[in-house]
LUMZAMAR-629659 format. One line per field, with one value per residue (C-alpha): residue in one letter; x, y, z. Coordinates in nm, 2 decimals. Layout:
r	[a/...]
east	[X/...]
north	[Y/...]
up	[Z/...]
This chain:
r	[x/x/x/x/x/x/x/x/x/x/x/x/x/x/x/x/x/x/x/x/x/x/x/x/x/x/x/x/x/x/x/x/x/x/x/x/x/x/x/x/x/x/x/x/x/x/x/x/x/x/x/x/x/x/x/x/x/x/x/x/x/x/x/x/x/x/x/x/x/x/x/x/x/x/x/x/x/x/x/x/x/x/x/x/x/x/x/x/x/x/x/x/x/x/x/x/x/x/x/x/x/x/x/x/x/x/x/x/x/x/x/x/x/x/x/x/x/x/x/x/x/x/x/x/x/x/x/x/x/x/x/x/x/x/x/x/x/x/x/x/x/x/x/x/x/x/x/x/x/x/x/x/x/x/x/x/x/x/x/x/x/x/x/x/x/x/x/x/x/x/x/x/x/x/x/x/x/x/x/x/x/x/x/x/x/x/x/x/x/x/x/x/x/x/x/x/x/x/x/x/x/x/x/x/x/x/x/x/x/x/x/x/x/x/x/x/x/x/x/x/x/x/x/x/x/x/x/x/x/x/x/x/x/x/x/x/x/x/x/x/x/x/x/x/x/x/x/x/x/x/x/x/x/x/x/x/x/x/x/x/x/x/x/x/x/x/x/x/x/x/x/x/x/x/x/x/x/x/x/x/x/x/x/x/x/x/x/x/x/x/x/x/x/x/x/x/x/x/x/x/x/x/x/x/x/x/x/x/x/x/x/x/x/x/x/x/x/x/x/x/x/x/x/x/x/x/x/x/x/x/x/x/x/x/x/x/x/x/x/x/x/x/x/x/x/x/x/x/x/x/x/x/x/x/x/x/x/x/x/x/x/x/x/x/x/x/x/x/x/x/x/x/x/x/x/x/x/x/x/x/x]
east	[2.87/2.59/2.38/2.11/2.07/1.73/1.71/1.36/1.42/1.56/1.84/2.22/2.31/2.69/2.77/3.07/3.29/3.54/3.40/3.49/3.70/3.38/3.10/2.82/2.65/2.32/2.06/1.70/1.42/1.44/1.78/1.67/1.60/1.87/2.13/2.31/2.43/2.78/2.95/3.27/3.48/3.82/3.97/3.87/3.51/3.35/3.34/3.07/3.02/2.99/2.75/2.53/2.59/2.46/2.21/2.11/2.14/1.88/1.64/1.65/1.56/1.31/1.12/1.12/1.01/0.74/0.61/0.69/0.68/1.03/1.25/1.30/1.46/1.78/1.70/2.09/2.21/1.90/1.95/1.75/1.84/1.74/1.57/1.52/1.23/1.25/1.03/1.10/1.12/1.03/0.71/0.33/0.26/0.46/0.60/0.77/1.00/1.17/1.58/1.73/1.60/1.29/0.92/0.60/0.36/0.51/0.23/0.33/0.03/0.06/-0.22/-0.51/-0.44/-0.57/-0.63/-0.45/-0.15/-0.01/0.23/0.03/-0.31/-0.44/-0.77/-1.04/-1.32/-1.40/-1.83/-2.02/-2.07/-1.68/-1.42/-1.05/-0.85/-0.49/-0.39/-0.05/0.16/-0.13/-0.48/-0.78/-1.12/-1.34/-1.70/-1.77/-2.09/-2.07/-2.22/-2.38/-2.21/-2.00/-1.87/-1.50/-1.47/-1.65/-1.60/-1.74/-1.64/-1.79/-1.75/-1.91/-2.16/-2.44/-2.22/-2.40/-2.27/-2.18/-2.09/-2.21/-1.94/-2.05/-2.30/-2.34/-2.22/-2.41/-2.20/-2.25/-2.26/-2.14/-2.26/-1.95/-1.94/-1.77/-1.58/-1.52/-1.34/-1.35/-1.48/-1.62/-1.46/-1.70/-1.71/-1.91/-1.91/-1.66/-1.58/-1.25/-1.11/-1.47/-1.34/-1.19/-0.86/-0.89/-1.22/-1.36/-1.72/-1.85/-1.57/-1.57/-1.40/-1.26/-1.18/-1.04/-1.25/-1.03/-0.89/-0.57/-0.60/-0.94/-0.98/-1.21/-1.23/-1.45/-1.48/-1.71/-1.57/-1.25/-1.27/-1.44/-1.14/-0.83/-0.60/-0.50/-0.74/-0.84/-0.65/-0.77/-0.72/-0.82/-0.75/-0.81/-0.80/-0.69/-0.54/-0.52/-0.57/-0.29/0.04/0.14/0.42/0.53/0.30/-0.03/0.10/-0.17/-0.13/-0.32/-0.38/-0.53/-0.61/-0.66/-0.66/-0.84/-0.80/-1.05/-1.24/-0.95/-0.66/-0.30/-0.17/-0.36/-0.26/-0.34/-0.36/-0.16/-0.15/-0.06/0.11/0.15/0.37/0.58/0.77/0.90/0.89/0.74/0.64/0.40/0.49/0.38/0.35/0.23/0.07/0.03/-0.09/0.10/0.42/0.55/0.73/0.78/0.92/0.92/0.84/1.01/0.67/0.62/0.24/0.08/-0.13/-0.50/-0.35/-0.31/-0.49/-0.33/-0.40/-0.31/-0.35/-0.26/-0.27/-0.22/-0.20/-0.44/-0.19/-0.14/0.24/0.29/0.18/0.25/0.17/0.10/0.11/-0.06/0.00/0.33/0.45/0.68/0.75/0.62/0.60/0.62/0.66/0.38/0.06/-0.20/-0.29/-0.38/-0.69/-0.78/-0.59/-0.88/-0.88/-1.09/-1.15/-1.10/-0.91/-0.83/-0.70/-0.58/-0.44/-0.13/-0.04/-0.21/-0.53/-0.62/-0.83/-0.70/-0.85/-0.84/-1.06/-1.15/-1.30/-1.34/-1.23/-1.27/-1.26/-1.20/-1.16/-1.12/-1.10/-0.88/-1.13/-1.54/-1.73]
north	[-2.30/-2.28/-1.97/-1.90/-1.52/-1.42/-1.12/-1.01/-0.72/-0.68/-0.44/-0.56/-0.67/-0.86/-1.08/-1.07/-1.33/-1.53/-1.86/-2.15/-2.43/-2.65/-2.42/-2.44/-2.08/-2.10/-1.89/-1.93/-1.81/-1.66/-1.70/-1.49/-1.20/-1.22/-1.36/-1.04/-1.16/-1.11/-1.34/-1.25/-1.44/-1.28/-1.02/-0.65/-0.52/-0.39/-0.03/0.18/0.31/-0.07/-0.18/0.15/0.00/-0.27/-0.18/0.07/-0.24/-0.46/-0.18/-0.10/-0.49/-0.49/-0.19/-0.31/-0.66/-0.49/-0.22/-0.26/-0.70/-0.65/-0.83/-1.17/-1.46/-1.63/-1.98/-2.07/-1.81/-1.79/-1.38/-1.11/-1.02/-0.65/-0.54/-0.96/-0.85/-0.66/-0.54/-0.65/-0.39/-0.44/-0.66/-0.56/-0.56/-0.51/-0.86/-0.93/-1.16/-1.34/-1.34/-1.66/-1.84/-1.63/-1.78/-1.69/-1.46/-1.09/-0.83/-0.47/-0.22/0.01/0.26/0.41/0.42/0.71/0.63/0.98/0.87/0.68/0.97/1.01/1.02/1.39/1.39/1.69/1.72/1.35/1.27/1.02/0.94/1.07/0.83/0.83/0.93/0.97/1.36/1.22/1.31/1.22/1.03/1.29/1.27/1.41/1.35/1.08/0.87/0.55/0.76/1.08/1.47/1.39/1.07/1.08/0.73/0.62/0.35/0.23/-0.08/-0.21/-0.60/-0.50/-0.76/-0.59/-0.42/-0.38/-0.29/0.09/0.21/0.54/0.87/0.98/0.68/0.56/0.23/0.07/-0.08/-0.29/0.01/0.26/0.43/0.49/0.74/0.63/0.77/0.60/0.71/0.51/0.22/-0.07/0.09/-0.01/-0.12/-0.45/-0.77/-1.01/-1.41/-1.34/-1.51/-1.57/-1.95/-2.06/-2.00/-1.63/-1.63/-1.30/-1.25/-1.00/-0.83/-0.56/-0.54/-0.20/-0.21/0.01/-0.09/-0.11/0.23/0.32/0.57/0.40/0.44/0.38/0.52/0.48/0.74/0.89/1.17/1.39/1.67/1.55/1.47/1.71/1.57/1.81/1.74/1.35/1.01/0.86/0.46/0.26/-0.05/-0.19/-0.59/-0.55/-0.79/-0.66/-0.95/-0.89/-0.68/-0.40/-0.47/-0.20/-0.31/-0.32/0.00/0.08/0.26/0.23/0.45/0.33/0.54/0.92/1.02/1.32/1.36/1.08/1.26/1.29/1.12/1.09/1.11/1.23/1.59/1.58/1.28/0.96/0.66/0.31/0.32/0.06/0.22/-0.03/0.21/0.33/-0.04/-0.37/-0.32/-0.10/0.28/0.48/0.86/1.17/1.46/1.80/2.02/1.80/1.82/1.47/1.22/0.86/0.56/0.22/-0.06/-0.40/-0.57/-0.69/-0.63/-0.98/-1.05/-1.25/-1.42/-1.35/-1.06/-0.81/-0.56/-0.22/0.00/0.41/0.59/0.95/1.09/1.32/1.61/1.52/1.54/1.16/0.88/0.48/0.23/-0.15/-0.47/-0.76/-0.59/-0.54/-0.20/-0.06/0.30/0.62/0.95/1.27/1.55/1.69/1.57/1.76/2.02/2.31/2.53/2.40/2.07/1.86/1.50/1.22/0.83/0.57/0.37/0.43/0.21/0.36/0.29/0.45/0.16/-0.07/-0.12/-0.47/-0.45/-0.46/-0.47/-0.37/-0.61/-0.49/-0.75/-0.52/-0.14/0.01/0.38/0.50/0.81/0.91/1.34/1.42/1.65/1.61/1.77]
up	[7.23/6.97/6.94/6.68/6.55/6.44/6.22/6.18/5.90/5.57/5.73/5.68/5.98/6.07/6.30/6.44/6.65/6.66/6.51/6.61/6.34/6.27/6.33/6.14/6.03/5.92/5.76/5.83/5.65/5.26/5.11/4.87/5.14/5.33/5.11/5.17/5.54/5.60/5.88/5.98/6.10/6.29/6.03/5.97/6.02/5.71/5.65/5.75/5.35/5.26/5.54/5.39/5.00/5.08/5.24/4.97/4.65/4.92/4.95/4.56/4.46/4.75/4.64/4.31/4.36/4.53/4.35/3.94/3.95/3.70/3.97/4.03/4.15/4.00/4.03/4.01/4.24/4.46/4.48/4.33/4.02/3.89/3.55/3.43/3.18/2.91/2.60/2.28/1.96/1.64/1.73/1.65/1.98/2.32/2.44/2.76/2.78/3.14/3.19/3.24/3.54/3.56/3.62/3.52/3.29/3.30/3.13/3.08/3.06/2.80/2.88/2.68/2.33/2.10/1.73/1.67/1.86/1.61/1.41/1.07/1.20/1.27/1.34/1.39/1.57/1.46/1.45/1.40/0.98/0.89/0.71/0.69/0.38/0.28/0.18/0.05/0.41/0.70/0.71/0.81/0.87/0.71/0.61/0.33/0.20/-0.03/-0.29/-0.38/-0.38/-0.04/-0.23/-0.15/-0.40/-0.69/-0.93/-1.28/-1.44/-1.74/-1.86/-2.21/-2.23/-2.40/-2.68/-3.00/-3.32/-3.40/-3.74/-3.63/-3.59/-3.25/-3.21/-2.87/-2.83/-2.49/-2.26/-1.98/-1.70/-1.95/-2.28/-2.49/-2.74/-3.08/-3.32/-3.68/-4.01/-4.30/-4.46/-4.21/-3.94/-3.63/-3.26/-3.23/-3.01/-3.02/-2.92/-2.89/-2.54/-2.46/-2.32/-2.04/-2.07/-2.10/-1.93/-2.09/-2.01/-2.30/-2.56/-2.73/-3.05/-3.26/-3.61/-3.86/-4.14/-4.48/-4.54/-4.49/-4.21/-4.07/-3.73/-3.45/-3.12/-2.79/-2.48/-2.24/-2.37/-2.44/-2.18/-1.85/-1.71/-1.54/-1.24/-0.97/-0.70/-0.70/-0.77/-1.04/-1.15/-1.47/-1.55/-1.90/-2.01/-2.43/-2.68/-3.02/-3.31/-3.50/-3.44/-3.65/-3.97/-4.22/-4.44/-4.21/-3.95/-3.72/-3.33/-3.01/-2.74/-2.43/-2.08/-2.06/-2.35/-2.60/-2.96/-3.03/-3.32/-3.52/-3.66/-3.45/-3.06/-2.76/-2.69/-2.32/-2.12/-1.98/-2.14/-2.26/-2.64/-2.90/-3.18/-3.39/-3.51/-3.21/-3.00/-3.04/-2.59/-2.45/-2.43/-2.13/-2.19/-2.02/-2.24/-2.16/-2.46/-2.67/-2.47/-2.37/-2.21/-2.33/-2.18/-2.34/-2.10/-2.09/-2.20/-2.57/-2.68/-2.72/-2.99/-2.99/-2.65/-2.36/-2.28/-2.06/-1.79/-1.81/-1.52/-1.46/-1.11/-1.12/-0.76/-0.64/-0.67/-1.04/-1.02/-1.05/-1.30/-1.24/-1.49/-1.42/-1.66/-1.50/-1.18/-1.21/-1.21/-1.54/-1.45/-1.32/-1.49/-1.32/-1.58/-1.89/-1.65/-1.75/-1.49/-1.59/-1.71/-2.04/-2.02/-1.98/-2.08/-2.12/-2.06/-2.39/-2.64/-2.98/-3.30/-3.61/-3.94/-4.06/-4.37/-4.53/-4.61/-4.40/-4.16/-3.79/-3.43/-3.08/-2.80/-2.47/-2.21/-1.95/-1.82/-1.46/-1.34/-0.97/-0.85/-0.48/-0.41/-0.13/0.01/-0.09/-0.31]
């Protein structure tokens, strides 16, 4: 006859008999609870062991379900199923994501977060007023104002638009945000004003133009001077926007130097400093060289020098350690130097641009539209 068997726990529980051809067994309540009832029906009784394994994998997805939410329901099979969700690598942010068949909006909490948790932030005793900064292997804190002696950054740039003529040796030629010091040899040698790529192709607001005058080792030179710079202990970044007017030929030879660079009183190469190099004889592209006490190292870049148009961008970054160089043309990068920096005592250097003759008696320029400085110390002054 028919019976009905309530079980009112979780517990594995067996019913036993000898069923009838035709009955009908039927569980009522959660399928997904008890979907671990086992009828038997004649045969052998299930061991003891795999009543107590059973009973063991039921308690396991119960507690779970219960207590961590990472346990669900397979809609297909209608059992619990363990470990459904899972966090995603690789992604910004944690993100959890359902098995197959899951529902809903699983959320994983991740705890309090400390800034100096992450692996190459150290911080110490952190107040109010300090910044962050890079010492080449961590980022620090440390204290830091926008200006002043604690300045950990400062920048110049200068767009030249209030240059004025200077056929002065050691003249001061006003710039924009800077006063330049110039240095001239030979007949109409100068640093004036200029139109060149003052439209709006170029868009150059203010030039500034350096000639060699009409001697055949004429020169002219601008700086804020040739030993107020050394590298060791700050990064330091300029960027210079140049065209020269005409390029060199055997007949009319002339060189350029462009960056750190000393040696601007007299005639030929910086002996300490890193720079940008136009020297026809050597390549019609831009040179890159490091000089310590007139040691160096040269590569020749895969950009030609343009001539009146366009204008180009040269930037240097030596690293705060001074034991790497990296030079950029219109932003893209064309080598890095790491040998003959200048370091050491007495291998100061300086901030400029220089043309100079070597043939020819024609007269031949160098226009700036604008040049930048930024240094940032790895500890303040």
């Amino acid at each position: 006859m028919p019976g009905v068997v309530r079980i009112l726990s979780y517990d594995y529980m067996a019913i036993i008999g000898a069923l009838h051809s035709g009955v009908v067994c039927t569980c009522i309540g959660d399928p997904n609870v008890y979907s671990n009832i086992v009828l038997v029906s004649g045969g052998p009784l299930p061991t003891q062991a795999t009543l107590d394994a059973e009973r063991t994998t039921l308690q396991a997805a119960e507690t779970a379900a219960f207590v961590s939410g990472f346990v669900s329901v397979d809609t297909t099979t209608q059992k619990l199923v363990n470990a459904p969700r899972t966090i995603i690598a690789g992604s910004p942010k944690l993100t959890v994501s359902n098995a197959t068949g899951s529902a809903g909006s699983p959320s994983i909490d991740v705890g309090t977060l400390n800034f100096d948790d992450l692996a190459d932030v150290v911080l110490s005793a952190p107040v109010s007023g300090h910044i962050l900064s890079f010492n080449g292997t961590n980022w620090i804190n440390m204290s830091g104002t926008s200006n002043g002696p604690l300045a950990l950054t400062s920048y110049v740039f200068d767009d030249h638009l209030t240059g004025e003529p200077q056929t002065t040796n050691g003249g001061i030629q006003h710039g924009f945000s800077i006063n330049w010091v110039t240095w001239l040899s030979g007949t109409g040698a100068q640093s004036q004003e200029s139109t060149l790529g003052i439209n709006s192709t170029d868009k150059c607001i203010g030039v500034f133009d350096l000639q060699t005058g009409t001697t055949s080792t004429g020169r002219c030179a601008i700086t804020i001077g040739d030993d107020q710079i050394i590298f060791g202990f700050a990064e330091f970044v300029t960027e210079w926007r140049v065209v020269v007017t005409t390029l060199s030929t055997a007949a009319q030879e002339y060189n350029v130097y462009i960056g750190f660079i000393d040696n601007n009183q007299a005639i030929g190469e910086p002996v300490d400093g890193v720079y940008f190099k136009y020297d026809r004889n050597t390549s019609a592209n831009w040179i890159i060289t490091t000089s310590n006490n007139s040691t160096r190292t040269n590569t020749t870049t895969s950009v030609a020098v343009t001539a009146t148009t366009p204008f180009q961008k040269l930037k240097i970054v030596v690293n705060n350690t001074g034991t790497s160089a990296q030079f950029f043309i219109d932003g893209v990068s064309v080598g890095t130097i790491a040998t003959n920096i200048p370091t050491g005592a007495g291998r100061q250097t300086g901030l400029g641009a220089k043309i100079e003759k070597q043939a020819g008696t024609t007269n031949r320029q160098l226009n700036m539209d604008y040049v930048s400085l930024e240094y940032t110390f790895a500890v303040s002054r």
